[in-house]
N, C-alpha and C positions, 0 to 999 in steps of 0.2 A: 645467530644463535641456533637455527635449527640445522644450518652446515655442522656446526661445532660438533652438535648431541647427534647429528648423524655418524658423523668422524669417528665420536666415541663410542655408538651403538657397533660399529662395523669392527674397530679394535674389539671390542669384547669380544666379538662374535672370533674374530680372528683366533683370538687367547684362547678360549675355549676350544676349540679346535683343537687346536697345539699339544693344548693339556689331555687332550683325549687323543692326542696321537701319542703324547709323550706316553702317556700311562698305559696305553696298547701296545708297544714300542715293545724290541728285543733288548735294545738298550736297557729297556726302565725292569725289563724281566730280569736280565744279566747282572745289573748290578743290585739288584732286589735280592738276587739268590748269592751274588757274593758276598753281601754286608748281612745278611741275616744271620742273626742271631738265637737260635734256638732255646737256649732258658727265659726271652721275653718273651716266646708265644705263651698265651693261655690255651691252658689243657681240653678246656669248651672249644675251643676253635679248632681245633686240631683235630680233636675229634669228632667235630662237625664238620670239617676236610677231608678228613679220612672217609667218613659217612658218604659226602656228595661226592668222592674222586669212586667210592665204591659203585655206587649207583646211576656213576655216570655209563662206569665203566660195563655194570649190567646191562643196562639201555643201550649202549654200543653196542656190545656182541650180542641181543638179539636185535639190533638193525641191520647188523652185518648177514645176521642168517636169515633173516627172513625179508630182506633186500626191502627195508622199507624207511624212506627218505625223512619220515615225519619222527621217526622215532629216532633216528641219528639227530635231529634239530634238538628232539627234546634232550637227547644227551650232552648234546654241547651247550643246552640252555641250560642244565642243571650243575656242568661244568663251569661255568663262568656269572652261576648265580651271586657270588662274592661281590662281582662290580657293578653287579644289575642296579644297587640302589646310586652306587655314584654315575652309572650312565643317566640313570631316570632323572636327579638332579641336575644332570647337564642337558638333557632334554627339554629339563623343566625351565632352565633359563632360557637357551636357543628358542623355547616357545615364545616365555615371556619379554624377550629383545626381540622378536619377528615381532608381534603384536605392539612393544610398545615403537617399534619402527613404525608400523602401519598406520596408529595412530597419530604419532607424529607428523607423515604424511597427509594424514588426512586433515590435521591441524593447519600446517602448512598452504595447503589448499586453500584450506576456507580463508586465510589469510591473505593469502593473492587475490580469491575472489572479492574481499571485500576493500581491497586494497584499490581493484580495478573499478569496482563499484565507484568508491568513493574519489578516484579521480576523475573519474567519468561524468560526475555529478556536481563538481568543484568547474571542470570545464565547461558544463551547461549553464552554472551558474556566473561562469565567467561572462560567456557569451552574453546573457541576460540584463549583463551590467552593462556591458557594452554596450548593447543595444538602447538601455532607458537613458546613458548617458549621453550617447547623440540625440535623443525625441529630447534631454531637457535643453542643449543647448539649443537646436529647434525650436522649442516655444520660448526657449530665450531670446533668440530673433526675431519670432515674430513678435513678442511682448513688445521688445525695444523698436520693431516697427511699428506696429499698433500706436506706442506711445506717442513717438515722432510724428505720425500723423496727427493722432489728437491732439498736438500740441499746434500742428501747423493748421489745425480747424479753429483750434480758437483764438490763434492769432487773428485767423478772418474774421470769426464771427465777432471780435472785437475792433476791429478794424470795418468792416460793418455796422456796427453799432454806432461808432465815430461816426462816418459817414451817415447813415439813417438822422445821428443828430444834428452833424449839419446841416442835410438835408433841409430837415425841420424848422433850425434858425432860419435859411437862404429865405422857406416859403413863408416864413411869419414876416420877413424882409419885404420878400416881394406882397405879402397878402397889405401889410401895412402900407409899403410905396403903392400897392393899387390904391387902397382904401382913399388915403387921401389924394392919388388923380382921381378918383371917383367922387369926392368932396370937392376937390377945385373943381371939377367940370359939373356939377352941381351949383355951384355959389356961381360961377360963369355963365351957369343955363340962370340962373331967377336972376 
């Protein structure tokens, strides 16, 4: 989008150009004086032409005689007062296409900027994930070993337990087989 509105900032700029060459041109004088028309001028104009080609002409020939540069400017400034308002509108645009070029640059910009920002920030948060993603399969193994273990402790401590209560029967076994060889050899001793 901003290649586009560049493309067409620059064409303008181009046209405008052209148009102020064409309208400067010998060409655009030549055929200006061969298609005009003299009953379409108005008689205000004409002789408000006649006036400034007058006074141009004054300000010329005392530039000429008194060898003086600024007043020849002013005369050819007074001579070509007629396009001074169409140059200043073509000024006025070539200003406002420079400016809204600049700004569009500087739109641009800030668009890259936050463009690099924001994948810059997308890849930190990439990394991030990455990283918590290994630390869970990590306490994932170790949970699944942990568990494994606890499972394999209380297979003992109930296998243990068994045992303990054997134990228990074996000596109530033997406490009783004592008890009564302790009875027989009592009733043997009286």
């Amino acid at each position: 989008e901003w290649e586009e509105r560049q493309k067409t900032r620059q064409l303008e700029m181009e046209a405008v150009s052209k148009a102020l060459s064409v309208l400067a041109g010998d060409d655009a004088h030549d055929l200006f004086t061969n298609t005009f028309n003299p009953a379409l001028v108005q008689t205000a104009t004409a002789e408000s032409s006649k006036r400034r080609s007058a006074a141009a002409r004054v300000l010329s020939n005392a530039a000429n005689k008194l060898h003086n540069p600024r007043l020849s400017a002013l005369a050819y400034r007074v001579k070509l007062d007629a396009f001074e308002r169409v140059k200043k509108a073509i000024d006025d645009m070539v200003t406002a296409l420079l400016k809204e070029k600049a700004d569009e640059i500087k739109h641009k910009d800030f668009c890259v900027d936050e463009f690099n920002t924001n994948q810059l920030q997308t890849e930190t948060k990439e990394r991030e994930k990455q990283d918590l993603i290994a630390k869970i399969e990590d306490l994932e193994m170790t949970i699944k070993t942990l568990t494994e273990e606890i499972d394999a402790l209380k297979a003992e401590t109930a296998e243990m337990q068994v045992q303990m209560k054997r134990a228990g029967e074996d000596r109530e076994k033997q406490n009783h087989e004592f008890q009564m060889t302790v009875s027989d050899q009592r009733s043997t001793q009286q």
